[in-house]
N, CA, C and O atoms as a GROMACS GRO file, in nm:
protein
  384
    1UNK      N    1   0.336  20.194   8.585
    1UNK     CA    2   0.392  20.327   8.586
    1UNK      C    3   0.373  20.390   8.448
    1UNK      O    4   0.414  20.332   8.347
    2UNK      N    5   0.307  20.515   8.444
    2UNK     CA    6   0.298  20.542   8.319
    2UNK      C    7   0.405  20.683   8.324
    2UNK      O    8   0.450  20.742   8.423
    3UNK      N    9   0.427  20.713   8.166
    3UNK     CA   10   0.570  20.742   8.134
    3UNK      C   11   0.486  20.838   7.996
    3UNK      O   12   0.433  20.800   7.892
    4UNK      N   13   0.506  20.968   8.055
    4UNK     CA   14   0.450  21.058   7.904
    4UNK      C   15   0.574  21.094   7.862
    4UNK      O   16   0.679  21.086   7.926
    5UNK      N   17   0.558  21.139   7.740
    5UNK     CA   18   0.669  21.242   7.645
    5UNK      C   19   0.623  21.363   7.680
    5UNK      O   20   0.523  21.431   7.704
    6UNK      N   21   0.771  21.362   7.668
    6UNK     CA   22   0.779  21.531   7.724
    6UNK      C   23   0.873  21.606   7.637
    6UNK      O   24   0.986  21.557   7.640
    7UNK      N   25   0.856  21.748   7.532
    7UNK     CA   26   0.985  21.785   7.457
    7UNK      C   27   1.061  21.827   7.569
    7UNK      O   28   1.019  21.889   7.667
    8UNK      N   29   1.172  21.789   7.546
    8UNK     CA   30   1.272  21.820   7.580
    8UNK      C   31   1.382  21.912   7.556
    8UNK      O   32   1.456  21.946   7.648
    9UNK      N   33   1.400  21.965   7.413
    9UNK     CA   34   1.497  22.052   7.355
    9UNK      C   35   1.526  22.183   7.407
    9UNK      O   36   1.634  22.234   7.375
   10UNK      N   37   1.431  22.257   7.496
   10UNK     CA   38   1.476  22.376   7.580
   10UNK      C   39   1.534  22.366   7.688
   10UNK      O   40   1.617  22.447   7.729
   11UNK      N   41   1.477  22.218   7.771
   11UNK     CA   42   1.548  22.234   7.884
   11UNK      C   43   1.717  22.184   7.870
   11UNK      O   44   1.801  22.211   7.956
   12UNK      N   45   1.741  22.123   7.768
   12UNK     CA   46   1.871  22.122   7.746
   12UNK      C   47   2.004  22.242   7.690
   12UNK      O   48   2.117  22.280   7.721
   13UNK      N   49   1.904  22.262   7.595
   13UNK     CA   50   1.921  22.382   7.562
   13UNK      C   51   2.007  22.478   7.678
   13UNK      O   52   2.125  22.513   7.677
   14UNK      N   53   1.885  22.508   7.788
   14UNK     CA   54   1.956  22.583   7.886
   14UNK      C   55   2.035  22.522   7.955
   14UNK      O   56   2.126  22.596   7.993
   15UNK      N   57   2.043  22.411   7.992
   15UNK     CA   58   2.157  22.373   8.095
   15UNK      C   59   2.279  22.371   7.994
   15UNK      O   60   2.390  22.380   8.049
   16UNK      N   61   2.276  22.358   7.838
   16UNK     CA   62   2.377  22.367   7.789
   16UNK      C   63   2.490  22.526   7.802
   16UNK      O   64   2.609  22.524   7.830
   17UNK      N   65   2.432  22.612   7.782
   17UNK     CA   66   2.447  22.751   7.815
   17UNK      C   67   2.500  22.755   7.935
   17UNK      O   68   2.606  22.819   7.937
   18UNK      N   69   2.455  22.691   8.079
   18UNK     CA   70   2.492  22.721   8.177
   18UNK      C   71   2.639  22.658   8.184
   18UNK      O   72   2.737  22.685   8.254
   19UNK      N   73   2.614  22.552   8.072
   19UNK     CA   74   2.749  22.463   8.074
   19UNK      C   75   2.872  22.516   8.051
   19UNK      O   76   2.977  22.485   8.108
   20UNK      N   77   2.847  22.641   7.917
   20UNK     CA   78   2.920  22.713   7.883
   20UNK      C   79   2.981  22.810   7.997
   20UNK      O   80   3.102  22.829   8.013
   21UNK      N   81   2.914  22.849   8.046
   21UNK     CA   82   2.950  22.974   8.118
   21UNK      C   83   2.993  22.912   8.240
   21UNK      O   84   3.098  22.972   8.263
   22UNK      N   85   2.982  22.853   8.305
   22UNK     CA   86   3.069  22.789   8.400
   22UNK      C   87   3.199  22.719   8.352
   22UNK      O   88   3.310  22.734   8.404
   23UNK      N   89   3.175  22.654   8.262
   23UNK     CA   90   3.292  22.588   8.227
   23UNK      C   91   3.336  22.488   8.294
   23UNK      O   92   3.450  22.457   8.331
   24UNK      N   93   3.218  22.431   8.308
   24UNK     CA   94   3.198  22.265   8.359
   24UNK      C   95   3.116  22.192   8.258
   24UNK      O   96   3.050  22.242   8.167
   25UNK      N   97   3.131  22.064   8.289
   25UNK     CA   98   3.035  21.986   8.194
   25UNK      C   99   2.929  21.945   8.281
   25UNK      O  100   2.957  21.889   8.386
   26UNK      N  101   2.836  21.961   8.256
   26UNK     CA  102   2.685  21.970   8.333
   26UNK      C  103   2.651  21.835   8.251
   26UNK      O  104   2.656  21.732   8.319
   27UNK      N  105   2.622  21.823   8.132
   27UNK     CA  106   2.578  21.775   8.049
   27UNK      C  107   2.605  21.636   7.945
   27UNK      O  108   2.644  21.638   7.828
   28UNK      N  109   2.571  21.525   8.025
   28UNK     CA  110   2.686  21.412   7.967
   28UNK      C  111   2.559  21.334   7.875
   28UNK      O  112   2.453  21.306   7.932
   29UNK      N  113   2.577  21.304   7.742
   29UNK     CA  114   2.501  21.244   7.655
   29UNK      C  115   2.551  21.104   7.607
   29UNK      O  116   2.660  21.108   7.550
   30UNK      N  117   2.496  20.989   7.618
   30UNK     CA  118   2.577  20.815   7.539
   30UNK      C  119   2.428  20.757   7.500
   30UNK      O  120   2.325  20.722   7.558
   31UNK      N  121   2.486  20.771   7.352
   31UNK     CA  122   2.384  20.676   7.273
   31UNK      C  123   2.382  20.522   7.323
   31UNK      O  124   2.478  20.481   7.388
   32UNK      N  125   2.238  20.409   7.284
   32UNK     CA  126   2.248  20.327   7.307
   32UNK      C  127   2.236  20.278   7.212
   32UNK      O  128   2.134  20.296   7.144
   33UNK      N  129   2.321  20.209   7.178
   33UNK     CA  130   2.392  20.070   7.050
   33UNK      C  131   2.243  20.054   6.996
   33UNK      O  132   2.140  20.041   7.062
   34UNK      N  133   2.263  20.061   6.830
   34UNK     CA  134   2.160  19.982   6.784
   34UNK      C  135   2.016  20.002   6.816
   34UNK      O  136   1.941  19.905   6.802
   35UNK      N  137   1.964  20.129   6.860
   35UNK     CA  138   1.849  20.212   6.895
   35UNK      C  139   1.849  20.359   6.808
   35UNK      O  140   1.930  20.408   6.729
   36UNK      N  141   1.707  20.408   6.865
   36UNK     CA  142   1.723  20.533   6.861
   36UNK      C  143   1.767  20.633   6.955
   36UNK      O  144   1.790  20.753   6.935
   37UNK      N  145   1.777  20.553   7.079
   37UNK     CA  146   1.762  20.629   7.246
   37UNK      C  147   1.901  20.677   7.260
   37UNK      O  148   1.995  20.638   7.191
   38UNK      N  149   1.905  20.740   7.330
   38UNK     CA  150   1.996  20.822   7.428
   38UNK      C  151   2.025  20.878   7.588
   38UNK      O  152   1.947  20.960   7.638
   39UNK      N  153   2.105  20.845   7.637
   39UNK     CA  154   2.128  20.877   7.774
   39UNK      C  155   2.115  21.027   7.832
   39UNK      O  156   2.218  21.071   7.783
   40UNK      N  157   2.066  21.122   7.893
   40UNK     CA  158   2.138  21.196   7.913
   40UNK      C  159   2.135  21.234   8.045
   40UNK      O  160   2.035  21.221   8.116
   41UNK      N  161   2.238  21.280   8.079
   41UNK     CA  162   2.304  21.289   8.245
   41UNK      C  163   2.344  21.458   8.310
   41UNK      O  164   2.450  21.520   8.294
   42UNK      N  165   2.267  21.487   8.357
   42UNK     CA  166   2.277  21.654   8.404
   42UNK      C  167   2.281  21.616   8.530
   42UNK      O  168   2.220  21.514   8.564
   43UNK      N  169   2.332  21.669   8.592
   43UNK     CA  170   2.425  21.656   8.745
   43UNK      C  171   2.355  21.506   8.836
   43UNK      O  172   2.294  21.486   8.941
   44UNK      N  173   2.382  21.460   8.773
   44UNK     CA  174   2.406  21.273   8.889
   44UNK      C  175   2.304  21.191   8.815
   44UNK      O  176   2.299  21.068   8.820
   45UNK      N  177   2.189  21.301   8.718
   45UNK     CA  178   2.046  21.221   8.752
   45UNK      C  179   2.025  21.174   8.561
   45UNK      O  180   2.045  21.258   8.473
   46UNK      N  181   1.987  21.047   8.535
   46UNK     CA  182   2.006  21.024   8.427
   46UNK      C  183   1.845  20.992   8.365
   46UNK      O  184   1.759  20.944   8.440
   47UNK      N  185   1.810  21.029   8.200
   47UNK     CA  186   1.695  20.998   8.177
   47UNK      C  187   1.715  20.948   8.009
   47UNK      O  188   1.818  20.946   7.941
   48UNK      N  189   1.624  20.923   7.987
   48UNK     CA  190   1.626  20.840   7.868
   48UNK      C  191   1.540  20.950   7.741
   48UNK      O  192   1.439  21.007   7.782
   49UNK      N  193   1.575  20.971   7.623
   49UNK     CA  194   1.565  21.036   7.514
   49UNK      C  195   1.515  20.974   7.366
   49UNK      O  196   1.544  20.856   7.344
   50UNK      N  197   1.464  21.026   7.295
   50UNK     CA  198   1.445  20.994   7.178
   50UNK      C  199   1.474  21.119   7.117
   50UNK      O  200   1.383  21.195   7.150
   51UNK      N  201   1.538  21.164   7.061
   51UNK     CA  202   1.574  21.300   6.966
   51UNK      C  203   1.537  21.392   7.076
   51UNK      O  204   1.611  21.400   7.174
   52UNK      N  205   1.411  21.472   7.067
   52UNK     CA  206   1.413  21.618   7.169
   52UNK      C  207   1.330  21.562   7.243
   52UNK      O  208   1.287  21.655   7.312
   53UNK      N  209   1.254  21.426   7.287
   53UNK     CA  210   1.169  21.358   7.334
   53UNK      C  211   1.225  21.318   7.479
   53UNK      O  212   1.318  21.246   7.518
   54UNK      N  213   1.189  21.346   7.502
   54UNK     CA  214   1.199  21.237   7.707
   54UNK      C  215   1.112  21.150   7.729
   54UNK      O  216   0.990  21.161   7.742
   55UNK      N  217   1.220  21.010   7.735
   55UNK     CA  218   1.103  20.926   7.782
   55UNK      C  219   1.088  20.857   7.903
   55UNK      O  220   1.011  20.770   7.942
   56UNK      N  221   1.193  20.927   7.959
   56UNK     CA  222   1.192  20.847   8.135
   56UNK      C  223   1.219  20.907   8.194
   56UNK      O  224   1.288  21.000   8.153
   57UNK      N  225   1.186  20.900   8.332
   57UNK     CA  226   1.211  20.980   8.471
   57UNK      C  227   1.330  21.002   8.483
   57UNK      O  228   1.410  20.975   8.394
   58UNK      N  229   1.364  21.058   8.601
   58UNK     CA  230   1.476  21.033   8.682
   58UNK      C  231   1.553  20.927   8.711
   58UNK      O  232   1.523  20.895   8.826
   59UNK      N  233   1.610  20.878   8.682
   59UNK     CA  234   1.682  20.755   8.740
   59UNK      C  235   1.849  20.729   8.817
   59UNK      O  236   1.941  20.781   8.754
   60UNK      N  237   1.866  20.697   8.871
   60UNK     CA  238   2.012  20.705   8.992
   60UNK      C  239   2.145  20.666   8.886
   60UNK      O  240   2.262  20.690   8.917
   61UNK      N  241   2.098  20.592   8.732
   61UNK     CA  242   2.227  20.557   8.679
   61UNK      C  243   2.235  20.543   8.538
   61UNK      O  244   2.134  20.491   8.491
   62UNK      N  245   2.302  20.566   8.476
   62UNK     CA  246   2.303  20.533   8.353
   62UNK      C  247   2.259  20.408   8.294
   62UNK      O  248   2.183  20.396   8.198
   63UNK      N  249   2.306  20.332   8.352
   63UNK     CA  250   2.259  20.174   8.364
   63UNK      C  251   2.155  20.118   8.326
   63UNK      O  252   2.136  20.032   8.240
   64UNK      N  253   2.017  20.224   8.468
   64UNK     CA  254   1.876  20.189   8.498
   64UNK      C  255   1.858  20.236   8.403
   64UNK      O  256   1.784  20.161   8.339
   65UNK      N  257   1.887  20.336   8.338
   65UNK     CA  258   1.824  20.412   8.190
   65UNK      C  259   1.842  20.299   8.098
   65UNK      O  260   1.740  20.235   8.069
   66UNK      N  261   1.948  20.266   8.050
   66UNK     CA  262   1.994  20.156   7.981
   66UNK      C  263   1.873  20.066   7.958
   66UNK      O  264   1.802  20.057   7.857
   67UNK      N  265   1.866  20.011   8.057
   67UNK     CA  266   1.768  19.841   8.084
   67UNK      C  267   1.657  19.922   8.043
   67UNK      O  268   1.609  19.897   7.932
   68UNK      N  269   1.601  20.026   8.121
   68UNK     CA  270   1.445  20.092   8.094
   68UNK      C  271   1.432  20.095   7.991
   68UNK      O  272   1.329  20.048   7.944
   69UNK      N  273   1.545  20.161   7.894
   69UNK     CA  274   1.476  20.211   7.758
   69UNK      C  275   1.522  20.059   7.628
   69UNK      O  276   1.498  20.062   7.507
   70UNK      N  277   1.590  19.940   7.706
   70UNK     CA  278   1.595  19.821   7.613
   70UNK      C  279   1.478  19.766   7.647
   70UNK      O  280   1.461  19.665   7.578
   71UNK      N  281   1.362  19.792   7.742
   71UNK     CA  282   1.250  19.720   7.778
   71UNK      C  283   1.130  19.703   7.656
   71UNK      O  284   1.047  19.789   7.627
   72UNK      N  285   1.140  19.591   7.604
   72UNK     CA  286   1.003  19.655   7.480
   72UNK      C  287   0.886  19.631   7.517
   72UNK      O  288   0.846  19.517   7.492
   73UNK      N  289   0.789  19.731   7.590
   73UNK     CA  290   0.654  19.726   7.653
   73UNK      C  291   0.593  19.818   7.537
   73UNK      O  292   0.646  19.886   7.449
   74UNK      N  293   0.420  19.786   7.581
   74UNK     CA  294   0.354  19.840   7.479
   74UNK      C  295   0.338  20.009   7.541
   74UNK      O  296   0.242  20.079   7.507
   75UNK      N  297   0.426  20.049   7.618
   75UNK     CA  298   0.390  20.169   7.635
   75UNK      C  299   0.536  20.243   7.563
   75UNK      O  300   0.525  20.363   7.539
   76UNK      N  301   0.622  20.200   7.539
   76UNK     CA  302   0.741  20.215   7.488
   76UNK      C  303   0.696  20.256   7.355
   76UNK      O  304   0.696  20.368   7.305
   77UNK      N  305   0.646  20.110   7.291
   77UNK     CA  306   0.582  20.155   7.125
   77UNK      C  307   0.459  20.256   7.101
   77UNK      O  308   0.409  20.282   6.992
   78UNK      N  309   0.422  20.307   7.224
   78UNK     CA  310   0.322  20.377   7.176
   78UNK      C  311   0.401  20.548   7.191
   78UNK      O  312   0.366  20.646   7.126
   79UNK      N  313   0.488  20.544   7.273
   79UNK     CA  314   0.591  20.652   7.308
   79UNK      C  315   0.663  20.673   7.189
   79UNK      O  316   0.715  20.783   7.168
   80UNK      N  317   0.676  20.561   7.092
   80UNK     CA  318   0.772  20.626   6.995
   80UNK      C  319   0.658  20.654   6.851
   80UNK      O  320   0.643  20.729   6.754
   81UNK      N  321   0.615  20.572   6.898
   81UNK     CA  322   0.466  20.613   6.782
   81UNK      C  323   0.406  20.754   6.752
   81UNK      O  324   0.373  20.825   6.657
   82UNK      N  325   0.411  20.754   6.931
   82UNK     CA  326   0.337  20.897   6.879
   82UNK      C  327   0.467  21.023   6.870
   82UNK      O  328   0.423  21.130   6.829
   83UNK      N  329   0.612  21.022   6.902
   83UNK     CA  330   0.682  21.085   6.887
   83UNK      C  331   0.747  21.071   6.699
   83UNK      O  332   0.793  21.164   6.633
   84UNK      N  333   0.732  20.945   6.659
   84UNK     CA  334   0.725  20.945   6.490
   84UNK      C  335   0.585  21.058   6.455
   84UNK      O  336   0.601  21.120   6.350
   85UNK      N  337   0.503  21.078   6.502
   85UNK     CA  338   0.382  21.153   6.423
   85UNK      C  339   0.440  21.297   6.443
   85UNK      O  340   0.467  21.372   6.349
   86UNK      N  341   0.458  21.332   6.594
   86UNK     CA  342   0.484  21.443   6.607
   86UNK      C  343   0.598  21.497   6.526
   86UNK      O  344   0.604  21.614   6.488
   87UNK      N  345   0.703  21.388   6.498
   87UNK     CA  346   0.814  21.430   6.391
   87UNK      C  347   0.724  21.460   6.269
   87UNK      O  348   0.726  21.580   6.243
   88UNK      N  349   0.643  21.384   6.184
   88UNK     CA  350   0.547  21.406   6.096
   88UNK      C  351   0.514  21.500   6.030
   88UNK      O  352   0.535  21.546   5.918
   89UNK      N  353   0.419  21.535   6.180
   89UNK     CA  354   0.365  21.680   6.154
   89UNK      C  355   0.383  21.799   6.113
   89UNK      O  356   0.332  21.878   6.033
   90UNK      N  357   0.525  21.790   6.238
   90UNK     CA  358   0.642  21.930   6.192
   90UNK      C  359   0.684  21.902   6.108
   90UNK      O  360   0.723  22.014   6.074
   91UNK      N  361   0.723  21.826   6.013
   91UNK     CA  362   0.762  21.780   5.909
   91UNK      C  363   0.688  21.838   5.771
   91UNK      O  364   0.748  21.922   5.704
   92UNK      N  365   0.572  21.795   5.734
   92UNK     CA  366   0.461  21.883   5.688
   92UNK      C  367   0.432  21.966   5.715
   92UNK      O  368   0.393  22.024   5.613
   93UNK      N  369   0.414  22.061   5.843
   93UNK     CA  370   0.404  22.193   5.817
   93UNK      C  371   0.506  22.276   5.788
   93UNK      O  372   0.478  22.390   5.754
   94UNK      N  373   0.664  22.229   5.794
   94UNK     CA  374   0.738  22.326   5.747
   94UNK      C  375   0.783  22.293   5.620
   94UNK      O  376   0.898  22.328   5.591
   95UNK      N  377   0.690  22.210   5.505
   95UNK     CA  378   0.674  22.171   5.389
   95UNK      C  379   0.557  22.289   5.336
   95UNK      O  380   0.560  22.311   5.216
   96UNK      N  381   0.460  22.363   5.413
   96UNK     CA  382   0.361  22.434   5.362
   96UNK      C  383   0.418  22.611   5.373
   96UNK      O  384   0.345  22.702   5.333
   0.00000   0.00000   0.00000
């Protein structure tokens, strides 16, 4: 199964807003111990994060996210590899 990065920071963004204005919590976020990853949970469906990065599908639980993103495969390290560059980059250009 292959697993791209995807930014993520707008689409949260908006469901955060919607969060507001309803005045529900749409939006449930739990770091995982001793990582960089993060949970996050918008109505039932949970996916796995690196800063504004997505690195997993859909999944039915917090849980499955859990195990997925403690999995260390070489597609994992290449997911954060290339999400360290992309930090990088922007990094240096808003140095110029």
């Amino acid at each position: 199964m292959e697993t791209k990065v995807k930014p993520l920071y707008t689409d949260v963004k908006t469901k955060d807003k919607e969060n507001f204005s309803r005045n529900e919590e749409l939006v449930k976020r739990k770091d995982i111990k001793d990582t960089p990853f993060e949970v996050i949970t918008i109505n039932e469906k949970s996916f796995g994060t690196m800063g504004q990065f997505r690195l997993t599908e859909n999944l039915d639980s917090v849980k499955e996210v859990e195990k997925e993103l403690k999995k260390i495969t070489w597609n994992r390290l290449i997911q954060v590899i290339m999400i360290l560059e992309e930090l990088k980059l922007n990094m240096n250009k808003n140095k110029k």
